[in-house]
ROVEX-398387 format. One record per atom (N, C-alpha, C, O, CB): residue number from 1; residue in three letters; chain; atom name; x, y, z. Coordinates in steps of 0.1 Angstrom, whole numbers, plus 5000, padded with zeros to 4 digits. Glycine has a CB too. Example, Ala and Ser with C-alpha at 12.3 -4.5 7.8 and 13.67 -1.06 7.14 Angstrom:
2
1|ALA|A|N|5132|4943|5078
1|ALA|A|CA|5123|4955|5078
1|ALA|A|C|5132|4967|5078
1|ALA|A|O|5142|4967|5085
1|ALA|A|CB|5113|4955|5090
2|SER|A|N|5128|4978|5071
2|SER|A|CA|5137|4989|5071
2|SER|A|C|5129|5000|5079
2|SER|A|O|5134|5011|5080
2|SER|A|CB|5141|4994|5057
END
This chain:
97
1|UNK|A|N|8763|4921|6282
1|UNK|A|CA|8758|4908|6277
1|UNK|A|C|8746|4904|6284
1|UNK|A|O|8748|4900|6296
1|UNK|A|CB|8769|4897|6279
2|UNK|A|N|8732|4903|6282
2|UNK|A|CA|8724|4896|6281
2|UNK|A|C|8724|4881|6293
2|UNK|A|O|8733|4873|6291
2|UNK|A|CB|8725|4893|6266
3|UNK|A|N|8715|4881|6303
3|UNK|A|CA|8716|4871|6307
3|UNK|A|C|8710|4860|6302
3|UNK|A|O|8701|4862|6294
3|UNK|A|CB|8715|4872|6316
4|UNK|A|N|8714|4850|6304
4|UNK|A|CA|8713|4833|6298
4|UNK|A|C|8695|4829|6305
4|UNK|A|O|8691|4834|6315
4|UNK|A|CB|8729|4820|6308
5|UNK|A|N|8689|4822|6298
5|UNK|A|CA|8675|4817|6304
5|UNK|A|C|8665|4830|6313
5|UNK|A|O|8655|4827|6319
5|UNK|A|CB|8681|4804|6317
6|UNK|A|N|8669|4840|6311
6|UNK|A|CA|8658|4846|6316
6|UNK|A|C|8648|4857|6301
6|UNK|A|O|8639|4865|6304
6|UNK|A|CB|8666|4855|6329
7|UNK|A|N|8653|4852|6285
7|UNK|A|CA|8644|4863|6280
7|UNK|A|C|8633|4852|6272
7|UNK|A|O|8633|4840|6275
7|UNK|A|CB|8653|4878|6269
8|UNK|A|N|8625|4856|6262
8|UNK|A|CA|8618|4849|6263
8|UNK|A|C|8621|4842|6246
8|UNK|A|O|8626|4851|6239
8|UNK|A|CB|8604|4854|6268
9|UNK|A|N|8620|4835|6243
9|UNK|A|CA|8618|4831|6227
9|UNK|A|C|8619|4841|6215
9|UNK|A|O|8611|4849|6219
9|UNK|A|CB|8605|4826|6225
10|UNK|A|N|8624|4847|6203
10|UNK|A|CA|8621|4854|6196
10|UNK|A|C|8617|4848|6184
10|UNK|A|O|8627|4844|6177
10|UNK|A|CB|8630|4863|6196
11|UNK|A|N|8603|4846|6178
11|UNK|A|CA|8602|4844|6166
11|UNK|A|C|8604|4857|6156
11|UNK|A|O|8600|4868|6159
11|UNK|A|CB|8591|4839|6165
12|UNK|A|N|8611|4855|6146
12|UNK|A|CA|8616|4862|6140
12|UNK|A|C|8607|4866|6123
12|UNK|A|O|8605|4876|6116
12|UNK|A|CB|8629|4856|6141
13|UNK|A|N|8605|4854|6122
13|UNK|A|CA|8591|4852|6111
13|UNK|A|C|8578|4849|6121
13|UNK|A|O|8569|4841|6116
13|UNK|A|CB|8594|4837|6099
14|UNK|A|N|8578|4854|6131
14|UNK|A|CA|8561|4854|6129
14|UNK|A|C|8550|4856|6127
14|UNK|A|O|8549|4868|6128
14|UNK|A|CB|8558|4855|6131
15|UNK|A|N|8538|4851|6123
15|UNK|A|CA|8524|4854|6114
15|UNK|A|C|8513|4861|6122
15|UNK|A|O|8508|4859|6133
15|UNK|A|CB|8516|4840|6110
16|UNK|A|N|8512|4873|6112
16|UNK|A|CA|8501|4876|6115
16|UNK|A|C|8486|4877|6110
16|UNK|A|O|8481|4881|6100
16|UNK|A|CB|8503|4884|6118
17|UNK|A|N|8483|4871|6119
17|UNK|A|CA|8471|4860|6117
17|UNK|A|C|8455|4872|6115
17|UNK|A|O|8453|4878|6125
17|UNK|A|CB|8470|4847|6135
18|UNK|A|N|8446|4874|6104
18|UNK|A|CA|8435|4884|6103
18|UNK|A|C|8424|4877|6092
18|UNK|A|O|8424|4877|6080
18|UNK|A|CB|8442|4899|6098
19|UNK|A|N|8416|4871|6102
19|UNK|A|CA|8403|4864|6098
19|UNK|A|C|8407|4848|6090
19|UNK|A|O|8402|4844|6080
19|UNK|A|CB|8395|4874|6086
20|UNK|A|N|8416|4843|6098
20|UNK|A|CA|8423|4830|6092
20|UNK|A|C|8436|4832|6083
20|UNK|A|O|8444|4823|6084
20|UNK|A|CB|8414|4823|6084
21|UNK|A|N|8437|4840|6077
21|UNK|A|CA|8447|4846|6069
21|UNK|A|C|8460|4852|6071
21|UNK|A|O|8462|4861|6079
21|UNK|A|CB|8442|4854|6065
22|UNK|A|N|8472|4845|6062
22|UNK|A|CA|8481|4857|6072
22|UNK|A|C|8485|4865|6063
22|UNK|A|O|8487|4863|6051
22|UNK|A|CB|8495|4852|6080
23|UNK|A|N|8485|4878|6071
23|UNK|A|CA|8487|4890|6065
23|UNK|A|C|8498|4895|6059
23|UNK|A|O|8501|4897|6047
23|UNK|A|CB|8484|4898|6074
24|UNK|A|N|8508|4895|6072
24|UNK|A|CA|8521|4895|6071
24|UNK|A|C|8528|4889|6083
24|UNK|A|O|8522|4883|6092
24|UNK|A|CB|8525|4907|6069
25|UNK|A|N|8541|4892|6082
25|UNK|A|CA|8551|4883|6093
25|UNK|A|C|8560|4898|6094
25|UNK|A|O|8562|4908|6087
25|UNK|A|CB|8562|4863|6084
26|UNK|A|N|8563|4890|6108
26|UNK|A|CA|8571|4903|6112
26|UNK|A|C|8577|4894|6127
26|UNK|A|O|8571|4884|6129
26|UNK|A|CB|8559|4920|6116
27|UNK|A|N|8590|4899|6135
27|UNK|A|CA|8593|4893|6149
27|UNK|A|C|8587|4898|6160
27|UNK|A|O|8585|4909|6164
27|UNK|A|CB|8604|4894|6153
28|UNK|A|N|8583|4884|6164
28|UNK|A|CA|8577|4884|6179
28|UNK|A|C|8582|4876|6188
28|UNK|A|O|8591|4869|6184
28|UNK|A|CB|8564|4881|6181
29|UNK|A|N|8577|4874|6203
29|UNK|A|CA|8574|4873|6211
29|UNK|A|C|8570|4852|6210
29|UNK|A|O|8575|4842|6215
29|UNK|A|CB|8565|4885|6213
30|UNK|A|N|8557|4859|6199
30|UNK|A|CA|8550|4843|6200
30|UNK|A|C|8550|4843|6181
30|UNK|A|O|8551|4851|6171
30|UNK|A|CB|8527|4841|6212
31|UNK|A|N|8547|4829|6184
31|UNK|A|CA|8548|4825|6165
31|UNK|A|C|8539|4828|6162
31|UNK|A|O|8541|4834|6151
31|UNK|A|CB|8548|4812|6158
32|UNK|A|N|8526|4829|6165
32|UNK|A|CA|8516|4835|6155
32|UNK|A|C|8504|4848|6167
32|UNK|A|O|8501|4847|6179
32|UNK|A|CB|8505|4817|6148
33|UNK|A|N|8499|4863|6156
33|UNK|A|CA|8498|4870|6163
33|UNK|A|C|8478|4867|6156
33|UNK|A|O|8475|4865|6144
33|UNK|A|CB|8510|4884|6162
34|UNK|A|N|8470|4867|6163
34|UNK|A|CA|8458|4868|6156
34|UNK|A|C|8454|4879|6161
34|UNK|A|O|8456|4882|6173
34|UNK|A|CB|8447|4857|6156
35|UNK|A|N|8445|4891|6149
35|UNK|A|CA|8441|4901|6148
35|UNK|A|C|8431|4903|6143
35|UNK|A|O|8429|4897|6133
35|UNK|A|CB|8446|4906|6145
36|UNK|A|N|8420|4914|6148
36|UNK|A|CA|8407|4913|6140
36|UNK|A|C|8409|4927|6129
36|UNK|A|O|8404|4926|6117
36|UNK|A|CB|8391|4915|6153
37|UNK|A|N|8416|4936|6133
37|UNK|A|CA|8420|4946|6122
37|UNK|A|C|8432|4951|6122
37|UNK|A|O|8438|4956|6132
37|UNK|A|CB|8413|4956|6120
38|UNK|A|N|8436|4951|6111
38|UNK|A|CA|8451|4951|6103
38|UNK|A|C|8446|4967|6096
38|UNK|A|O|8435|4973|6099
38|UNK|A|CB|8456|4934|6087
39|UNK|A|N|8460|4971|6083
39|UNK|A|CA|8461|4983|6085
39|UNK|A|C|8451|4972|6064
39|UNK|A|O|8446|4981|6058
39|UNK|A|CB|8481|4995|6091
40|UNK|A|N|8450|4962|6059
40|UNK|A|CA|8446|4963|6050
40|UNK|A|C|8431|4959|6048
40|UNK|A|O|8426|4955|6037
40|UNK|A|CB|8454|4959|6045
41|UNK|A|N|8424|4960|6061
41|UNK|A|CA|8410|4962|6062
41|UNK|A|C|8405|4974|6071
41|UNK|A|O|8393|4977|6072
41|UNK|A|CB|8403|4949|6066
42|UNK|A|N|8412|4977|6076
42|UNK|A|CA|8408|4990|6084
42|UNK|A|C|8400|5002|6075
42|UNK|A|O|8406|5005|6064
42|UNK|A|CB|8424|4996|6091
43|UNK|A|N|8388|5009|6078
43|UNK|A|CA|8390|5021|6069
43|UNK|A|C|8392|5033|6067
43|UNK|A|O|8388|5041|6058
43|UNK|A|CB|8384|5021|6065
44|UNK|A|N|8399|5034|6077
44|UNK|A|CA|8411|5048|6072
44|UNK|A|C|8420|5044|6062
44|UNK|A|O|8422|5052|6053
44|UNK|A|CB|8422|5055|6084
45|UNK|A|N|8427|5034|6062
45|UNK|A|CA|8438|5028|6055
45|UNK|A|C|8429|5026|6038
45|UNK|A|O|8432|5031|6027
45|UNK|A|CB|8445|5012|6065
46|UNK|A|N|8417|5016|6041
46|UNK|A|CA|8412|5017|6027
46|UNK|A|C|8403|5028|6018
46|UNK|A|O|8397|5028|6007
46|UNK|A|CB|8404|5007|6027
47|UNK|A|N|8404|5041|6029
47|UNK|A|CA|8394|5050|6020
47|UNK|A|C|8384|5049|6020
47|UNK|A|O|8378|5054|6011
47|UNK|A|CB|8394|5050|6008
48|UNK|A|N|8375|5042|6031
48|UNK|A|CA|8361|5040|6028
48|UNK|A|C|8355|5046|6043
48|UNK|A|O|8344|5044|6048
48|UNK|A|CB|8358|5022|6026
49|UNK|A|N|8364|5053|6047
49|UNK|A|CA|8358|5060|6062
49|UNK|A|C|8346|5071|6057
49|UNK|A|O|8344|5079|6047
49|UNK|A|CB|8373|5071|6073
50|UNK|A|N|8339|5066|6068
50|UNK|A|CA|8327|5076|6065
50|UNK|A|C|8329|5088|6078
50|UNK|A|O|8334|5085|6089
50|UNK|A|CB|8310|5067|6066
51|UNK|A|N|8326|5101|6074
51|UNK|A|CA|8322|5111|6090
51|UNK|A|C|8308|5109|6090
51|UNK|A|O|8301|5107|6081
51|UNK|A|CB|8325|5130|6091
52|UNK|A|N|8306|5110|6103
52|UNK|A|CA|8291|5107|6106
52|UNK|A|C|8284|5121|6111
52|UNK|A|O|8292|5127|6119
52|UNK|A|CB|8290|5095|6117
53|UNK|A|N|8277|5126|6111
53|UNK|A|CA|8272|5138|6117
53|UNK|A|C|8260|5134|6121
53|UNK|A|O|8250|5138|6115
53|UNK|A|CB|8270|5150|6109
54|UNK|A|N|8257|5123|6135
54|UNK|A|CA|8242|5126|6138
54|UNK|A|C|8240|5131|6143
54|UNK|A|O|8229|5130|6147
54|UNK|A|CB|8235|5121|6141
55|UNK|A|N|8248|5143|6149
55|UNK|A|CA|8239|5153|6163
55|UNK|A|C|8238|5167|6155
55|UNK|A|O|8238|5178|6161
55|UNK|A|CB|8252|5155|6182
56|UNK|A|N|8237|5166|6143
56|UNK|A|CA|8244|5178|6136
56|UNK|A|C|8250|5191|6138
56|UNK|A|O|8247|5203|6137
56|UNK|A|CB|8237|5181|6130
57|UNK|A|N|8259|5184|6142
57|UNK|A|CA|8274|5194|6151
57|UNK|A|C|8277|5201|6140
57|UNK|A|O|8272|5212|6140
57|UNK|A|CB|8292|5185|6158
58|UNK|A|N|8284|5197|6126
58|UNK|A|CA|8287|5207|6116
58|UNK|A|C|8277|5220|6113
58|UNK|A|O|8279|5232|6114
58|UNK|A|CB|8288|5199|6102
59|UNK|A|N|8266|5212|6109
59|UNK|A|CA|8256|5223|6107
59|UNK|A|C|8255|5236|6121
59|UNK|A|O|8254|5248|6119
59|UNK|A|CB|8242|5214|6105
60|UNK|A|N|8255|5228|6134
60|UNK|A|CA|8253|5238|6145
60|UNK|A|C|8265|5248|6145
60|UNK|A|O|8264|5259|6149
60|UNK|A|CB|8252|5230|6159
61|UNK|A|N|8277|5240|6140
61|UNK|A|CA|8292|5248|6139
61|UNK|A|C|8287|5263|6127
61|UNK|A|O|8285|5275|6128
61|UNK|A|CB|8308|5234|6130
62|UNK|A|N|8286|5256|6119
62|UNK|A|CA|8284|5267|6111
62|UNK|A|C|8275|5277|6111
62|UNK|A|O|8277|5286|6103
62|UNK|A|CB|8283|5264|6103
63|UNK|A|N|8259|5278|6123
63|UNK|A|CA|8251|5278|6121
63|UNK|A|C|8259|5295|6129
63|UNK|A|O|8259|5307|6125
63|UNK|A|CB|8239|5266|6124
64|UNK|A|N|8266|5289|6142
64|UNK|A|CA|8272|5299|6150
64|UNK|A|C|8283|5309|6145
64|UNK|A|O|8283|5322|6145
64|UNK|A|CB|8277|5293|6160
65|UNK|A|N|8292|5300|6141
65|UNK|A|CA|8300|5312|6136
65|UNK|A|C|8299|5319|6122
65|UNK|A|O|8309|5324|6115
65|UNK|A|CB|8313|5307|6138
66|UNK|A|N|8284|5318|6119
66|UNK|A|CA|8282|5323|6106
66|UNK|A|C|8285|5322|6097
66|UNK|A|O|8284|5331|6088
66|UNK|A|CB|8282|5330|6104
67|UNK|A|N|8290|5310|6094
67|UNK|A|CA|8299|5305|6079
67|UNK|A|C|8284|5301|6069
67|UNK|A|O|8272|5302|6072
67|UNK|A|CB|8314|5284|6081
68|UNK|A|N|8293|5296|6055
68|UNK|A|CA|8282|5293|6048
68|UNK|A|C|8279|5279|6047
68|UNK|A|O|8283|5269|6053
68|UNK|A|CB|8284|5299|6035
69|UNK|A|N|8272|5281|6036
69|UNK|A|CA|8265|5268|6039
69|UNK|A|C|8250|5265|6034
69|UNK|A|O|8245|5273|6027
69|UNK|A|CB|8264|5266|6054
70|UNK|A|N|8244|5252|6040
70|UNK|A|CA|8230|5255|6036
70|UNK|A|C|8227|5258|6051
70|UNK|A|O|8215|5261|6052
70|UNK|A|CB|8219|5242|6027
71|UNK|A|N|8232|5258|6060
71|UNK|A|CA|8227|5265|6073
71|UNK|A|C|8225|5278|6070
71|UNK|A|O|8214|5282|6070
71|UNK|A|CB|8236|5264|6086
72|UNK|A|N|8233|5284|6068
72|UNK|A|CA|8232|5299|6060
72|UNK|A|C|8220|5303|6055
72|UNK|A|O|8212|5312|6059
72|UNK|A|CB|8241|5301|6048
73|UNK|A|N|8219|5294|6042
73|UNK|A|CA|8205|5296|6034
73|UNK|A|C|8194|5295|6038
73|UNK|A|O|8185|5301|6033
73|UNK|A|CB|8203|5290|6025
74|UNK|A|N|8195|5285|6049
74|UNK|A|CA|8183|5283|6056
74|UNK|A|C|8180|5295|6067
74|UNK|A|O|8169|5298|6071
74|UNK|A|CB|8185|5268|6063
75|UNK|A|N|8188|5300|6070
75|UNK|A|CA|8185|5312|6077
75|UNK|A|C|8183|5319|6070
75|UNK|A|O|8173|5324|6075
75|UNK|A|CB|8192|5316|6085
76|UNK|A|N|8185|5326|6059
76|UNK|A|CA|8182|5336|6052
76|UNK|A|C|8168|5338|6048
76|UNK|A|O|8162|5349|6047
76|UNK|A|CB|8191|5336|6041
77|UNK|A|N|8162|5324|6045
77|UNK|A|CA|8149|5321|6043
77|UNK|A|C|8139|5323|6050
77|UNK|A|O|8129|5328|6046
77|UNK|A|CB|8148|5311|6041
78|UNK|A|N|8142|5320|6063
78|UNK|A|CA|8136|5322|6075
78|UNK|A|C|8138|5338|6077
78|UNK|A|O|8127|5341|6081
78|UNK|A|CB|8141|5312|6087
79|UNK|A|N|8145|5348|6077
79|UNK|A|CA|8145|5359|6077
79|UNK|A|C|8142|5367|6068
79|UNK|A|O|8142|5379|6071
79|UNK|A|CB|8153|5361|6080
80|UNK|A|N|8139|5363|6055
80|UNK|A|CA|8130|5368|6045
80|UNK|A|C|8116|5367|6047
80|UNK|A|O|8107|5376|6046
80|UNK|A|CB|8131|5364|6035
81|UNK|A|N|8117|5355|6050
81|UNK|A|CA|8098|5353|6052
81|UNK|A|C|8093|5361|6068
81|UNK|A|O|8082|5366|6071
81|UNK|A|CB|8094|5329|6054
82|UNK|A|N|8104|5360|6076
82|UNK|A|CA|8101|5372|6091
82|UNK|A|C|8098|5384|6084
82|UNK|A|O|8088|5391|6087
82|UNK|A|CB|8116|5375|6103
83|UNK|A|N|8105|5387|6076
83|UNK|A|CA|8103|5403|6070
83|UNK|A|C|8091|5406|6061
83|UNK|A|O|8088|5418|6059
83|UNK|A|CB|8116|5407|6062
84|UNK|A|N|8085|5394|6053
84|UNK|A|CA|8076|5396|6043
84|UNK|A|C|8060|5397|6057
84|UNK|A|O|8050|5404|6054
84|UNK|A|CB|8078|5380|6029
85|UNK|A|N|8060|5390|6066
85|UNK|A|CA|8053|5388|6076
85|UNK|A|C|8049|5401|6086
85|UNK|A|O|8040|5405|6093
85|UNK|A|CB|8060|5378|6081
86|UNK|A|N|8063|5405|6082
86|UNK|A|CA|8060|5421|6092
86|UNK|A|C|8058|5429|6086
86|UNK|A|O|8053|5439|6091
86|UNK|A|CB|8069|5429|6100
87|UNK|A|N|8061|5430|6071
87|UNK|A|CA|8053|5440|6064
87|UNK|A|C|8042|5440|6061
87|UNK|A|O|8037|5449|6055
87|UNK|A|CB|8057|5443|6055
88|UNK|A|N|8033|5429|6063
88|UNK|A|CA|8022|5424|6060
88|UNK|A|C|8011|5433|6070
88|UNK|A|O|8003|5443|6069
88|UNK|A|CB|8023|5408|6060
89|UNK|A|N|8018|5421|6086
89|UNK|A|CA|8009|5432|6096
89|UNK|A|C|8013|5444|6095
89|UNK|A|O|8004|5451|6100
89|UNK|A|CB|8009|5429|6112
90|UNK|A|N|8022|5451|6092
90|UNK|A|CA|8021|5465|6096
90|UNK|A|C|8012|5474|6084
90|UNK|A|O|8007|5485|6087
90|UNK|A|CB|8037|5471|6096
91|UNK|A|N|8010|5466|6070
91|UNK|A|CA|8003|5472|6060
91|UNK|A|C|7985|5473|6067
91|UNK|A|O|7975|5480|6063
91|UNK|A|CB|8006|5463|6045
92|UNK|A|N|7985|5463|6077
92|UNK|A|CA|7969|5457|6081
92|UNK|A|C|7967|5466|6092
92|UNK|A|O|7957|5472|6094
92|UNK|A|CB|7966|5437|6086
93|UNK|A|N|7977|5468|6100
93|UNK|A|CA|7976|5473|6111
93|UNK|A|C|7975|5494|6106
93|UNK|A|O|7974|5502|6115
93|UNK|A|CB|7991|5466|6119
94|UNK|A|N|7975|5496|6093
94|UNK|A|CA|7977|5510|6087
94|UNK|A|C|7964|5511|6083
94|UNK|A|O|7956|5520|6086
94|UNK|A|CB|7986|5511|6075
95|UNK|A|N|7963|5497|6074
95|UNK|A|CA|7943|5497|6071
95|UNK|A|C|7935|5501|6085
95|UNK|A|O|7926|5509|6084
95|UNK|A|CB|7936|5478|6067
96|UNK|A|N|7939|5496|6097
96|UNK|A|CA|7927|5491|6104
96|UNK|A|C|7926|5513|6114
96|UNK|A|O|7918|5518|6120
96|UNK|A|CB|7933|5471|6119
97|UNK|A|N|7937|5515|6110
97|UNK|A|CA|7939|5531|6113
97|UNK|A|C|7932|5538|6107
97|UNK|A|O|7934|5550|6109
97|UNK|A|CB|7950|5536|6111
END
């Protein structure tokens, strides 16, 4: 049994309070709970999360372990045009022989 005068109040319908609004009620502690995000503006909960890539980690991810991609393509490009470049001097470098 519970001692007498030592727990604290239980509201049982308490509000929870989100930009003036109450959200929902649930038991607490204190009658009213104020919150700046709840699970019905948050945006994982609404679908509106964005990923952000500014350090371009994906691209660097993929760049390494050789997956595809347009990191891919972009390398391929750059190693075609290396190769069109060395066949070039080596055709000049045949002339100059």
């Amino acid at each position: 049994m519970p001692k007498p005068e030592i727990h604290p109040t239980w509201y049982p319908d308490a509000k929870v309070i989100c930009n003036g609004e109450v959200v929902m009620t649930t038991g607490s502690t204190q009658p009213e709970i104020h919150v700046d995000v709840w699970s019905g503006n948050h945006p994982f909960f609404t679908g509106t999360q964005k990923i952000l890539d500014t350090e371009g980690r994906v691209d660097r991810f993929m760049r390494k372990y050789g997956m595809g991609g347009a990191g891919q393509a972009a390398g391929e490009k750059k190693a075609a045009d290396s190769s069109k470049s060395d066949a070039a001097s080596k055709e000049e470098a045949a002339a100059d022989a």
